[in-house]
Residue frames as a rotation matrix with the C-alpha (Angstrom) as fourth column:
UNK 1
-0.201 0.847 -0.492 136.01
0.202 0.527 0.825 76.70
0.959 0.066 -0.277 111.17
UNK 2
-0.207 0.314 -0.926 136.60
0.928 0.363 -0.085 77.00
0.310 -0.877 -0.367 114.48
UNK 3
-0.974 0.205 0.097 136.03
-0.176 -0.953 0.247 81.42
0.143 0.224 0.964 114.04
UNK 4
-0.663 0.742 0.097 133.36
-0.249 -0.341 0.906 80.52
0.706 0.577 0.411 112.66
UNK 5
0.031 0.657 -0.753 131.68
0.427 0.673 0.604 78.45
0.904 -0.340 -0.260 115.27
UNK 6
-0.734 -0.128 -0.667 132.77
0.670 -0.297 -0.680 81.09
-0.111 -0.946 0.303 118.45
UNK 7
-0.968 0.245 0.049 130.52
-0.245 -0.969 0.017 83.80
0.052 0.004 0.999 116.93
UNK 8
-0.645 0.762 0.051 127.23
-0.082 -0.002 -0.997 84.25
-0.759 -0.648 0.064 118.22
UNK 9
-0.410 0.537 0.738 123.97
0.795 0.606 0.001 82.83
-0.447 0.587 -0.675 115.67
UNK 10
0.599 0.800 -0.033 122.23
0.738 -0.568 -0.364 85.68
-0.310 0.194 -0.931 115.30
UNK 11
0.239 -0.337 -0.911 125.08
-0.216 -0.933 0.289 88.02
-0.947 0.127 -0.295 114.10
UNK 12
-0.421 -0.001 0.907 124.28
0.506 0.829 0.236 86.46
-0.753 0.559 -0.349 110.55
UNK 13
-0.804 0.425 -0.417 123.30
-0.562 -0.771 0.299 88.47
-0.194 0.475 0.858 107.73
UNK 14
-0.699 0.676 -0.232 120.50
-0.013 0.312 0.950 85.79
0.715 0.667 -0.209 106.95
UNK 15
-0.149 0.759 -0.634 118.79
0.956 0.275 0.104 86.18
0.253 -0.590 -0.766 110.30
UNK 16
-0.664 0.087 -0.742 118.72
0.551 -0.614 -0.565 89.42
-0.504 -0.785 0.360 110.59
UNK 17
-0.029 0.971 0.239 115.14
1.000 0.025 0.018 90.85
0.011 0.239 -0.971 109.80
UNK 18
-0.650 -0.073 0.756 114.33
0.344 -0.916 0.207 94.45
0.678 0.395 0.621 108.25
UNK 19
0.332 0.930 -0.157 112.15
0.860 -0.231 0.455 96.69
0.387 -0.286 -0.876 110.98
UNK 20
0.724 0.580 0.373 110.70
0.535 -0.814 0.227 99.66
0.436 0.035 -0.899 111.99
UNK 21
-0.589 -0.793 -0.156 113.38
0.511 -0.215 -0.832 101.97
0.626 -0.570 0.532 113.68
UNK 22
-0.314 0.709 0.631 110.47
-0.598 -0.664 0.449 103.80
0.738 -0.236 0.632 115.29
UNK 23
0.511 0.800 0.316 107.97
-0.853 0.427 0.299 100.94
0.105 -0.423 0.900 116.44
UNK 24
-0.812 -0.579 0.076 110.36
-0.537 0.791 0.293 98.03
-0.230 0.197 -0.953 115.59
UNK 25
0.594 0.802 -0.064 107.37
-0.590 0.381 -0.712 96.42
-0.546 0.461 0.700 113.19
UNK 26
-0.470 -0.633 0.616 108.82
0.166 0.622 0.766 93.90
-0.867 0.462 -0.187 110.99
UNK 27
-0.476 0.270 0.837 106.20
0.795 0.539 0.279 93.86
-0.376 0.798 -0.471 108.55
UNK 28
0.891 0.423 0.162 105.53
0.450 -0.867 -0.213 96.56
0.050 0.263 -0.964 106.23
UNK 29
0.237 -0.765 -0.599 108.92
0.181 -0.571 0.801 98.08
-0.955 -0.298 0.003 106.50
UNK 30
0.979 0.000 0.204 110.16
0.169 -0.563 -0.809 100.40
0.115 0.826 -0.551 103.63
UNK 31
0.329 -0.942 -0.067 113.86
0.943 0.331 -0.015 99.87
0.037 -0.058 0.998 103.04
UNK 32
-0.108 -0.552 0.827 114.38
0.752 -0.589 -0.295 102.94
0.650 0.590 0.479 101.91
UNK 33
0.172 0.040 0.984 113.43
-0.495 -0.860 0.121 105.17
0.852 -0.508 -0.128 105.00
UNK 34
-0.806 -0.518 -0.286 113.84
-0.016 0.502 -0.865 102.38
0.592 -0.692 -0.413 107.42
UNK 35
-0.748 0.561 0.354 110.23
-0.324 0.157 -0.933 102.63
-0.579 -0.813 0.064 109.00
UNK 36
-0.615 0.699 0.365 106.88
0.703 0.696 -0.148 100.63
-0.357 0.165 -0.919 108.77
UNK 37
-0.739 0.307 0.600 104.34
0.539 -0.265 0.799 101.72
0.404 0.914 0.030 106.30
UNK 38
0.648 0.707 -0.284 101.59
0.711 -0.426 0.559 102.97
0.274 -0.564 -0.779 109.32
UNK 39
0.253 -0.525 -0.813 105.02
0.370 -0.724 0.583 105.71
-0.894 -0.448 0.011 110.66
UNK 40
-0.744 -0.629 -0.226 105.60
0.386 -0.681 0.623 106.74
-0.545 0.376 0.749 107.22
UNK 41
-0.063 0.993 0.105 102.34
0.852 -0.001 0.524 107.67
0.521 0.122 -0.845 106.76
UNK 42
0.446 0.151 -0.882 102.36
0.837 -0.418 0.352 109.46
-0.316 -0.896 -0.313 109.83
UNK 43
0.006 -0.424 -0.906 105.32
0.101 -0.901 0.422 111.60
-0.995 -0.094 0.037 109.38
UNK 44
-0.805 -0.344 0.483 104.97
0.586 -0.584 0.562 112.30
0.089 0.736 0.671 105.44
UNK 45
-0.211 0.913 0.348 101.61
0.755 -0.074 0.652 113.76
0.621 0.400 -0.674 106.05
UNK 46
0.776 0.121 -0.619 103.08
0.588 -0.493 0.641 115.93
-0.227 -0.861 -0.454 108.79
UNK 47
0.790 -0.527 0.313 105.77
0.073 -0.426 -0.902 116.69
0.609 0.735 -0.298 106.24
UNK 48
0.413 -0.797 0.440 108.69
-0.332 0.318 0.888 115.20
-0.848 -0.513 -0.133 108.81
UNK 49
-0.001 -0.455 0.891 110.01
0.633 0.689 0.353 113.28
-0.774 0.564 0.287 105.57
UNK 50
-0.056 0.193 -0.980 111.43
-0.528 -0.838 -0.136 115.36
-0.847 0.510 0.149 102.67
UNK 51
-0.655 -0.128 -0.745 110.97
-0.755 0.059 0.653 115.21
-0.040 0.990 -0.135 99.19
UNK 52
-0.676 0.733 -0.067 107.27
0.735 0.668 -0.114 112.71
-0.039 -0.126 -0.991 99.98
UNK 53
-0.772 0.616 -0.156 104.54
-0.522 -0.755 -0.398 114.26
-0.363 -0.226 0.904 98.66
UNK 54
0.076 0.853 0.516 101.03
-0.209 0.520 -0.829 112.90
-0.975 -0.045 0.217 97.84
UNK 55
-0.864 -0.104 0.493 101.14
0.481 0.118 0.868 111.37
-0.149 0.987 -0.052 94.59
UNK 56
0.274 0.944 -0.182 98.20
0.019 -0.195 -0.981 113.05
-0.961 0.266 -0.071 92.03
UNK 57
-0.913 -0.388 0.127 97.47
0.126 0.028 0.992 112.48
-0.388 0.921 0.023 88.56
């Protein structure tokens, strides 16, 4: 108990908050590349991000 109480709040897995690695956005963030939905925009349309291409049907 007393471990538990020396470490620091915020090194919790429930407080710690998905964001942007780019912009650090929180909101909008795509797990799967790690950035916010306005930077992967950016770079798939500059074709920085493989294997993202425009969807068409």
């Amino acid at each position: 108990q007393t471990k538990l109480n020396d470490l620091p709040r915020d090194s919790a897995n429930v407080r710690v908050r998905n964001r942007c690695e780019l912009t650090g956005r929180s909101r909008g963030t795509y797990r799967k590349f790690g950035l916010s939905r306005i930077k992967l925009r950016e770079l798939s349309m500059a074709g920085l991000l493989p294997g993202v291409v425009k969807s068409s049907w």
